[in-house]
N, C-alpha and C positions, 0 to 999 in steps of 0.2 A: 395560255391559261394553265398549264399543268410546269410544276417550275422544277426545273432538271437539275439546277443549280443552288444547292441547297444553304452554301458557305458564303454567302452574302447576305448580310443582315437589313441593310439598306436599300434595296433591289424590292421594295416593296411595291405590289401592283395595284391600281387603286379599286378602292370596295366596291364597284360596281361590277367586278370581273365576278368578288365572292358573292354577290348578291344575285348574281345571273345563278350562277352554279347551286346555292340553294334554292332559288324560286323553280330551276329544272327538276331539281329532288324531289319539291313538294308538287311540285304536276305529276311527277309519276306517281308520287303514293298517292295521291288520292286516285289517280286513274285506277292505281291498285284498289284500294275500295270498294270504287264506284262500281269496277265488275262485278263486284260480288251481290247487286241487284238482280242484274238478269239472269246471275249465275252461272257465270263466263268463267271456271274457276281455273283457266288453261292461263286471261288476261290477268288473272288477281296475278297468278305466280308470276308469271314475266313481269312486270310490272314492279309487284312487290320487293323483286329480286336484284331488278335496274334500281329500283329507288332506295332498298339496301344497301347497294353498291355507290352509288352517287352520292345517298345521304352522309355514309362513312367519309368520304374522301372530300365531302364538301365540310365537313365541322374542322378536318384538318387543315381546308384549305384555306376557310376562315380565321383559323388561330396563325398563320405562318404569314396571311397577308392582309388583313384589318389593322389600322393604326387606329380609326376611334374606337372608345373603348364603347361606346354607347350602341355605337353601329354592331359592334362586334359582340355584343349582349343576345341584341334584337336578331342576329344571324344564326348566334347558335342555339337561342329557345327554335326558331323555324327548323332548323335541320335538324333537332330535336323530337320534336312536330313530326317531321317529313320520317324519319329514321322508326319512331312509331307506329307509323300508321302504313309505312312499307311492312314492316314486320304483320299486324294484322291482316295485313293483302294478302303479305306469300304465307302465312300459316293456314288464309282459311281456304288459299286459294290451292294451298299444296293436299289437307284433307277433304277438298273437295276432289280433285284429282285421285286421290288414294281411296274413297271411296267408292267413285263410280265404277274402279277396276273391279 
């Protein structure tokens, strides 16, 4: 999954690897989210933070190995999507945290 070898153009992986790797990004952010129901704001951050993490390295790893170009639309509104709503995980999840101190 993670391509070490960047000087090969042709070496392309098929879009189900990138399509794994964004639908993991968008579980975490919403997990991120979701915490912020009961007020779990320890789970927003982790969460938010993975899915930060995940979301970034998945739009890159979208554009380096998608050939269709349709597929490859529909991958990066999702980690898009995912990349968003991490971010409102770990901010609400990081002043929730910062308040309770």
């Amino acid at each position: 999954m993670i391509d070490f070898d960047a000087g090969f153009e042709n070496s392309k992986a098929p879009s189900i690897g990138a399509m794994n790797l964004v639908l993991i990004a968008l579980v975490l952010s919403i997990l991120g989210v979701v915490c912020l129901v009961p007020k779990v704001y320890v789970g927003c951050a982790i969460f938010g933070a993975a899915g930060l993490v995940l979301g970034g390295y998945a739009m890159g790893y979208v554009h380096r190995h998608t050939d269709d170009e349709k597929m490859q639309k529909k991958l990066f509104v999702l980690s898009g999507a995912a990349l968003l709503m991490s971010v409102v995980g770990f901010m609400f999840g990081f002043l929730g945290i910062a308040g309770s101190l």
